[in-house]
DRENVEX-787417 format. One line per field, with one value per residue (C-alpha): x, y, z. Coordinates in steps of 0.05 Angstrom, whole numbers, always signed. Example, Ala and Ser with C-alpha at 12.3 -4.5 7.8 and 13.67 -1.06 7.14 Angstrom:
<recs>
X <- c(+246, +273)
Y <- c(-90, -21)
Z <- c(+156, +143)
</recs>
This chain:
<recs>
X <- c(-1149, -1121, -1053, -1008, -1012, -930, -936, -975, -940, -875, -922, -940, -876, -831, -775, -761, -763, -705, -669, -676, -651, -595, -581, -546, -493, -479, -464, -416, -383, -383, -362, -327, -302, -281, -273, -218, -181, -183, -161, -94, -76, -93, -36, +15, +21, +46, +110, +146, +193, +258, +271, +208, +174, +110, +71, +70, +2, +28, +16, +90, +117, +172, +147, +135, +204, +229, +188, +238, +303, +344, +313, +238, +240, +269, +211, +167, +205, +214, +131, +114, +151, +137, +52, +66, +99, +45, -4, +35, +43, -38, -52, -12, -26, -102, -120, -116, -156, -209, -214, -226, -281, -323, -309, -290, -313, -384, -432, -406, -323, -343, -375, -313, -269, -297, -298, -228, -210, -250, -225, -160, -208, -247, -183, -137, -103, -48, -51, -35, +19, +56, +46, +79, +136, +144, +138, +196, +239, +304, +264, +209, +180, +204, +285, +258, +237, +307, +343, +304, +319, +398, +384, +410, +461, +407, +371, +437, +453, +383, +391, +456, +431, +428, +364, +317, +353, +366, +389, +327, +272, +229, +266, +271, +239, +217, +183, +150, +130, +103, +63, +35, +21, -16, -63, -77, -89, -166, -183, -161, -190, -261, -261, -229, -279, -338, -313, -295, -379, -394, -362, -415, -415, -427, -365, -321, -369, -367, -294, -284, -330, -286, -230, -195, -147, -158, -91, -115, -194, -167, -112, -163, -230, -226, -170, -195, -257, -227, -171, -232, -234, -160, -160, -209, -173, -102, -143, -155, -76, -40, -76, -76, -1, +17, -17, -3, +52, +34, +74, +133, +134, +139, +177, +216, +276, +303, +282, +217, +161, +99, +56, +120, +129, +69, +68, +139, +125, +60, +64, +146, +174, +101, +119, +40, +57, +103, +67, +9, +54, +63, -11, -25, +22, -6, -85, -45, -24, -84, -123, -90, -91, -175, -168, -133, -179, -240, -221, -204, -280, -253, -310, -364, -329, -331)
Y <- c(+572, +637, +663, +699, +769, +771, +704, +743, +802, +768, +728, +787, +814, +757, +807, +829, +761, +746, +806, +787, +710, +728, +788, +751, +715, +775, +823, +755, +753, +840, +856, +807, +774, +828, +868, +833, +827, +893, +917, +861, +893, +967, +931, +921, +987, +1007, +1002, +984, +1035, +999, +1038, +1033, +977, +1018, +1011, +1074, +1083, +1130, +1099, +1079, +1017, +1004, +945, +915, +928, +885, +827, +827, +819, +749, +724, +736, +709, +646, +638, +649, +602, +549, +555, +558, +502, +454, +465, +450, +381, +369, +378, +343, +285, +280, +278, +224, +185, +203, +201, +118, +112, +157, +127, +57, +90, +114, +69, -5, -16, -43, +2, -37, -33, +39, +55, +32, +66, +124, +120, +105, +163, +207, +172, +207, +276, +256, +256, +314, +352, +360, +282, +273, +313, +290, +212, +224, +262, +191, +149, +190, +198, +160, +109, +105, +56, +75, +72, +11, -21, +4, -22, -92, -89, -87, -6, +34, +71, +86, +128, +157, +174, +205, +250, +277, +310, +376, +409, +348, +312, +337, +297, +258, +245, +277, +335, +349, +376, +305, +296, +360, +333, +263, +300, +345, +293, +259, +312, +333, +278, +268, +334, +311, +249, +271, +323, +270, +229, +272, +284, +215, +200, +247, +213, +183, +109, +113, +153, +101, +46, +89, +104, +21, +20, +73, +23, +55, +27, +28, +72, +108, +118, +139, +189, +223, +215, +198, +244, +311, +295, +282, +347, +390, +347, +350, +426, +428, +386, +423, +477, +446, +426, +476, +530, +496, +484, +553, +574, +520, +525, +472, +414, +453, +477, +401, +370, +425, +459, +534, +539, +576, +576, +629, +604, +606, +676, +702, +668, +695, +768, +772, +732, +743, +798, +842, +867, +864, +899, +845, +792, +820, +833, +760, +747, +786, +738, +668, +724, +741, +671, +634, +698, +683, +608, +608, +656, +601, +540, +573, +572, +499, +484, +469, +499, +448, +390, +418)
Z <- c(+352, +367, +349, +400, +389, +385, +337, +296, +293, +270, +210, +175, +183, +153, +135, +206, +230, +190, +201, +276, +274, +237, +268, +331, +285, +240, +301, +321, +257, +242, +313, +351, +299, +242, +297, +341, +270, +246, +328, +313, +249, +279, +326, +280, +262, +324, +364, +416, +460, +461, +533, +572, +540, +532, +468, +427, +403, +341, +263, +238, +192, +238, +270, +198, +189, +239, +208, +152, +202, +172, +237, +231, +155, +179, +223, +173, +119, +164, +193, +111, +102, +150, +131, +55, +86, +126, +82, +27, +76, +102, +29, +9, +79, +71, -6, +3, +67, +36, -25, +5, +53, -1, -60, -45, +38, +58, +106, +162, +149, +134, +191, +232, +193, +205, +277, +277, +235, +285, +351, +363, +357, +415, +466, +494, +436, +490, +509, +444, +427, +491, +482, +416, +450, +485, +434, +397, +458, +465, +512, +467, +437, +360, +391, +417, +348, +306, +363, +359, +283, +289, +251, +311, +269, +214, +272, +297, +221, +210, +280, +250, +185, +191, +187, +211, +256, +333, +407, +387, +352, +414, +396, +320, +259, +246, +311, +302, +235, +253, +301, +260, +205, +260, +289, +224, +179, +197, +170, +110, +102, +119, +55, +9, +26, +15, -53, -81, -47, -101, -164, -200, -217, -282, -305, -282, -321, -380, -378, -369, -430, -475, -471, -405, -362, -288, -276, -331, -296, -238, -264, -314, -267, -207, -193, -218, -189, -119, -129, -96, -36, -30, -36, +26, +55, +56, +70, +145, +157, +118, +167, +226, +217, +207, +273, +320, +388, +423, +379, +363, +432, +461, +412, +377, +398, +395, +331, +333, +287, +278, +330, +383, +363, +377, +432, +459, +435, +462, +531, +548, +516, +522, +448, +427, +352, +341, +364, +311, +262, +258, +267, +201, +163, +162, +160, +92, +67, +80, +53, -19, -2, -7, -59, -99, -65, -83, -161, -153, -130, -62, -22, -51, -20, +55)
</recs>
């Protein structure tokens, strides 16, 4: 049987075969990816003429300097913050549900679980977000519940702290937190999972057999073994946190985080430096965040 003549050109020459199938994705990665990232911090070394609200092209660090107003650090403190919740949160939530996926439920319960855990990914990110701004509202169903359960003035009390309370829980740092918790916590399960699948059977026998509690099993193995998975994890909502709008923009209030910021400076105000300069933050943050994940062995568990 004969070969193409272009079939056989490309066997004898493996090494340009390769060059061209990978080719595509490296041109992807080098130019429009690197490349729209190095143009955004190119960005955020220009400014912004206070009196014509032209851009002005010309290298200067002023921009940067307005990142470091009490204002703009707030943002960023309050954005940091909230993602180290999150993530804290998802771990806590997730670290259980995982752990009875891969360890203790049967193919079947698995299986379901699973599905359920991916469900919510399969709607509207948007639907979401909003059915939870109803759920929280002063009609909704959680006002509903304290109000069943005689604990009205335990959700007035928790609306008047400072900080994390607001008119409602629609509109609060809680709400925005729930939310995020929410949206998140799959993408934290999923990795937790995929690690505890890899703890091998017969540690846990032969820790039983060394005389080892179960609390003490599962704090000395299990746990280190699983920290990987949990790395990868926070990996998933502590980035996605810093960068998202959407959630603070429905149920937060004037207090704006990163994703807002951009958002306003680029969209509103027009001030494109500014709006990068704020790009290149949570770029620098989740830069030394891998950094850090990669020496825990986080990367073998996504």
């Amino acid at each position: 049987m004969r070969r193409h003549p272009v079939a056989s050109f490309f066997f004898r020459h493996p090494r340009l075969t390769l060059v061209l199938l990978i080719l595509p994705p490296i041109l992807w990665l080098g130019v429009v990816n690197l490349g729209s990232i190095g143009s955004l911090v190119v960005q955020s070394f220009y400014r912004l003429d206070d009196f014509t609200g032209i851009v002005v092209r010309e290298f200067t660090l002023d921009t940067w300097r307005q990142l470091f107003t009490p204002a703009n650090l707030d943002i960023i403190r309050r954005t940091v913050a909230m993602a180290v919740c999150v993530t804290l949160a998802t771990a806590v939530l997730g670290f259980p549900v995982a752990y009875y996926m891969a360890r203790l439920a049967t193919p079947r319960v698995r299986a379901f679980l699973t599905l359920a855990v991916l469900l919510p990914l399969w709607s509207s990110y948007l639907v979401r977000v909003y059915a939870w701004k109803l759920i929280l509202a002063r009609e909704g169903v959680v006002s509903w519940l304290f109000n069943q359960a005689g604990l009205t003035w335990l959700l007035d009390g928790i609306l008047e702290m400072p900080l994390i309370g607001g008119p409602s829980l629609s509109v609060s740092w809680i709400g925005i937190f729930l939310a995020f918790t929410y949206v998140w916590l799959p993408y934290m399960i999923l990795p937790i999972e995929a690690a505890l699948e890899k703890v091998p059977e017969s540690l846990l026998e032969a820790s039983s057999d060394l005389g080892a509690r179960p609390r003490e099993t599962f704090r000395r193995v299990v746990l280190p073994l699983a920290f990987p998975g949990i790395v990868a994890g926070s990996i998933f909502t502590f980035s996605l946190t810093l960068g998202d709008f959407v959630v603070p923009g429905v149920l937060g209030n004037s207090s704006l985080y990163i994703g807002q910021a951009v958002l306003a400076h680029q969209g509103t105000a027009g001030n494109i430096p500014l709006a990068a300069v704020f790009t290149v933050i949570p770029m620098g943050i989740m830069g030394v965040y891998l950094m850090l994940a990669r020496r825990a062995g986080a990367f073998e568990a996504l």
